[in-house]
C-alpha positions in Angstrom: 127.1 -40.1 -19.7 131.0 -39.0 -20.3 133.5 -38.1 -18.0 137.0 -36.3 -18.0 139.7 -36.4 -16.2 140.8 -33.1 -15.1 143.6 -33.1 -12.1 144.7 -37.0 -12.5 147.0 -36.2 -9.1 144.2 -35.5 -7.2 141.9 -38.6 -8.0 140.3 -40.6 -4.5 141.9 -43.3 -3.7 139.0 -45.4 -5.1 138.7 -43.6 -8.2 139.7 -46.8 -10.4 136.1 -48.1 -8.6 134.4 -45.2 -10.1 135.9 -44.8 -13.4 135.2 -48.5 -14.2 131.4 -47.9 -13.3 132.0 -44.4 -15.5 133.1 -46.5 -18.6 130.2 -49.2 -18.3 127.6 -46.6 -18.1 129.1 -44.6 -20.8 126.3 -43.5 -23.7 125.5 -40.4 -25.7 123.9 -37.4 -23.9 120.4 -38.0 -24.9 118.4 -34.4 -23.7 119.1 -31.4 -21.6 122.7 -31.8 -20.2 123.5 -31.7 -16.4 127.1 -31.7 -15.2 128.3 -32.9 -12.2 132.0 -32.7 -10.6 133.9 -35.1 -8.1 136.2 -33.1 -5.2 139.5 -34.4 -5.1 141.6 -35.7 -2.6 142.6 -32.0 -1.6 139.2 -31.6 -0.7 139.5 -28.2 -2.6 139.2 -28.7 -6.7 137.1 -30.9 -8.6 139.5 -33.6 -10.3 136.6 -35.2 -12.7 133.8 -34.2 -14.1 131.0 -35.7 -15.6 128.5 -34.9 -18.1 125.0 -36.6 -18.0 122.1 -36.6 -20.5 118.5 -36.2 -18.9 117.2 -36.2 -15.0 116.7 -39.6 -15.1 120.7 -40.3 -15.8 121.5 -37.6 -12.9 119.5 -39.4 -10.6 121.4 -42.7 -11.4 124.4 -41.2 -11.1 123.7 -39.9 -7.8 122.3 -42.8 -5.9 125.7 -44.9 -7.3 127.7 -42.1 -5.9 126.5 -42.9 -3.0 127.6 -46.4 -2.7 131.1 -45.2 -3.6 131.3 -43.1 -0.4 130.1 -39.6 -2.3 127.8 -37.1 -1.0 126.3 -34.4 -3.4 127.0 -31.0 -1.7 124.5 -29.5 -4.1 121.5 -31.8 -3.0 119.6 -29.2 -1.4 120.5 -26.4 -4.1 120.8 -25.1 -7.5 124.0 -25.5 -10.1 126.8 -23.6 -8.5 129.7 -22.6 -11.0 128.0 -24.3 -14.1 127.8 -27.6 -11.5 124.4 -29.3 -11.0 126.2 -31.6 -8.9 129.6 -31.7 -7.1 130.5 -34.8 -5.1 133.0 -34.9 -2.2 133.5 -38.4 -0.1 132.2 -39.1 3.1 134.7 -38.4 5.8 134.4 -41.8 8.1 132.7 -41.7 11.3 
């Protein structure tokens, strides 16, 4: 799993939450690639993106997401603009 930081002003307010989680899961791609992309504050453009090695690593990265507030827009799809995720947080109730 490696990420990249690619519109630092746009970054969620709890990104420092997510980036730490980022770095202690951080490894070497191991198998197909899948890459996933965070929605920035804007609501508009993805501000990080993250590459993950294998299903199994996707899946793990999803169900964290979730506790961080993320929903993947792409759950119920296929990889949109080279994306086989893209998160965007949960607007509150």
């Amino acid at each position: 799993m490696k990420t990249k930081l690619v519109n630092p002003e746009d970054k969620l307010p709890n990104d420092n939450k997510i980036e730490e989680w980022l770095k202690a899961n951080e490894c070497e791609t191991d198998g197909p690639e899948y890459l996933a992309a965070i929605i920035g504050a804007a609501g508009k453009e993805e501000y990080r993106t993250i590459t993950v090695g294998g299903l199994g690593q996707l899946v793990k990265l999803t169900q964290e997401f979730g506790s961080f507030g993320l929903v993947d827009l792409l759950k119920e799809s296929g990889p949109v603009k080279g994306f086989d995720s893209v998160f965007l947080l949960k607007e509150k109730p």
